[in-house]
C-alpha positions as CSV (number, residue, x, y, z in Angstrom):
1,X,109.4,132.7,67.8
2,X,105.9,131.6,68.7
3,X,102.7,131.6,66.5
4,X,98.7,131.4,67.7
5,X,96.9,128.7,65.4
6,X,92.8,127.8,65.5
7,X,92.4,124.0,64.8
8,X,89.1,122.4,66.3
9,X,87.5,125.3,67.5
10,X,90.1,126.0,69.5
11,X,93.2,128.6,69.6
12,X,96.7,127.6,70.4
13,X,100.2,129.2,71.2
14,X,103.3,127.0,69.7
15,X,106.3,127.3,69.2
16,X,109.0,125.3,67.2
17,X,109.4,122.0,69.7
18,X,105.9,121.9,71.4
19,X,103.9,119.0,71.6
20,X,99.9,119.1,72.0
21,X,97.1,117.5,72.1
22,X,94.3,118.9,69.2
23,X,91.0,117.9,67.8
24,X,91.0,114.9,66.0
25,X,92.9,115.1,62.5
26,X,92.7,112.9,59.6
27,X,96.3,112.0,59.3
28,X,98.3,109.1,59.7
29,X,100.7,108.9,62.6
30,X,104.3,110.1,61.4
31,X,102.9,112.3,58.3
32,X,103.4,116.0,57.9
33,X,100.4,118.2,58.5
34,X,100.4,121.5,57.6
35,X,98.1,124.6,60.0
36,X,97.2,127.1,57.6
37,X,94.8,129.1,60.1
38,X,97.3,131.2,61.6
39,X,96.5,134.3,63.8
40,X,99.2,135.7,65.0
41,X,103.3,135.2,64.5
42,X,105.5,136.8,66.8
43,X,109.1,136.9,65.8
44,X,111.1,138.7,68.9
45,X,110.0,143.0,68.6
46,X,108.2,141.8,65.5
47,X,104.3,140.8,65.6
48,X,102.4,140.3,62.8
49,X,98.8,140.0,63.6
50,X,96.1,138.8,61.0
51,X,92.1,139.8,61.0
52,X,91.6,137.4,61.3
53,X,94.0,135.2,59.7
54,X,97.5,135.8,58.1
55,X,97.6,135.3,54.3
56,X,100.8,133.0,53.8
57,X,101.8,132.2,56.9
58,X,101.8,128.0,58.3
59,X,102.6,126.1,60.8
60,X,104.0,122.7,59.9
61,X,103.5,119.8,62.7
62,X,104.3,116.1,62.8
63,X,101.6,114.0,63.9
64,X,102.8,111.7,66.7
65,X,100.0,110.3,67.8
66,X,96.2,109.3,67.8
67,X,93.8,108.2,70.9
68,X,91.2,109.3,73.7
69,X,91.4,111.5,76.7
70,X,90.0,110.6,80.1
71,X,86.3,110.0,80.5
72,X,84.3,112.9,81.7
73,X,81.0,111.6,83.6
74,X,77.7,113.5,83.1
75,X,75.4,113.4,85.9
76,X,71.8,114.8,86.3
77,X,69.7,114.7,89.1
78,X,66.4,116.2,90.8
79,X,65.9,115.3,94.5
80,X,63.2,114.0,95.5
81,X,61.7,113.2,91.9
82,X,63.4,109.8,91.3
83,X,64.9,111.2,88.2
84,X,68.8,110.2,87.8
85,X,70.7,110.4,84.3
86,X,74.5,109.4,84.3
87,X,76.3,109.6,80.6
88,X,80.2,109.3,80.2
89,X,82.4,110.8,76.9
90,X,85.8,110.2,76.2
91,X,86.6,112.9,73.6
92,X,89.3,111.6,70.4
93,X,92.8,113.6,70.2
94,X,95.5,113.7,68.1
95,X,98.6,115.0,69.6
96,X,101.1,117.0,67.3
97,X,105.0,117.6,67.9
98,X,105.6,121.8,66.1
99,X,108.0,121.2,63.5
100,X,108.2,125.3,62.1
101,X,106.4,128.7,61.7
102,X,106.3,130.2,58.1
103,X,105.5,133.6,57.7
């Protein structure tokens, strides 16, 4: 059994198990979350497929942890115009260990 979710802008496949890394939550480590934005749960031959979300269906995830993923540098530069720009970013994460899929 797996399920697509949309947390963050972004879509994910879990299943029961998984563990990922998500746009920062506000939760506190150890507490239940619960994913209502479901897409898509597949169940074996069965698929049920929202538009664009399924009314009812959740995904229920632990959160294990909070922190910050590696630093991305920015550069810009124009040869021969003495023009340089350098910018990092580390982006925040919470990383979530699947606990079930609801239908």
């Amino acid at each position: 059994m797996y399920a697509v979710i949309k947390t963050g802008g972004k879509q994910y496949r879990v299943e029961p198990g998984d563990k990922l890394r998500v746009e920062s939550l506000d939760a506190d480590e150890g507490e239940t979350v619960n994913l209502e934005s479901v897409l898509m749960v597949a169940d074996g031959e069965s698929i049920a497929v929202g538009t664009p979300e399924l009314a009812g269906a959740s995904v229920s995830a632990t959160v294990v942890s909070h922190g910050r993923g590696k630093k991305i540098d920015i550069i810009k530069f124009r040869r021969r115009k003495h023009y340089r720009r350098q910018m990092g970013h580390r982006q925040n994460y919470t990383e979530l260990k699947i606990e079930g899929i609801s239908q």
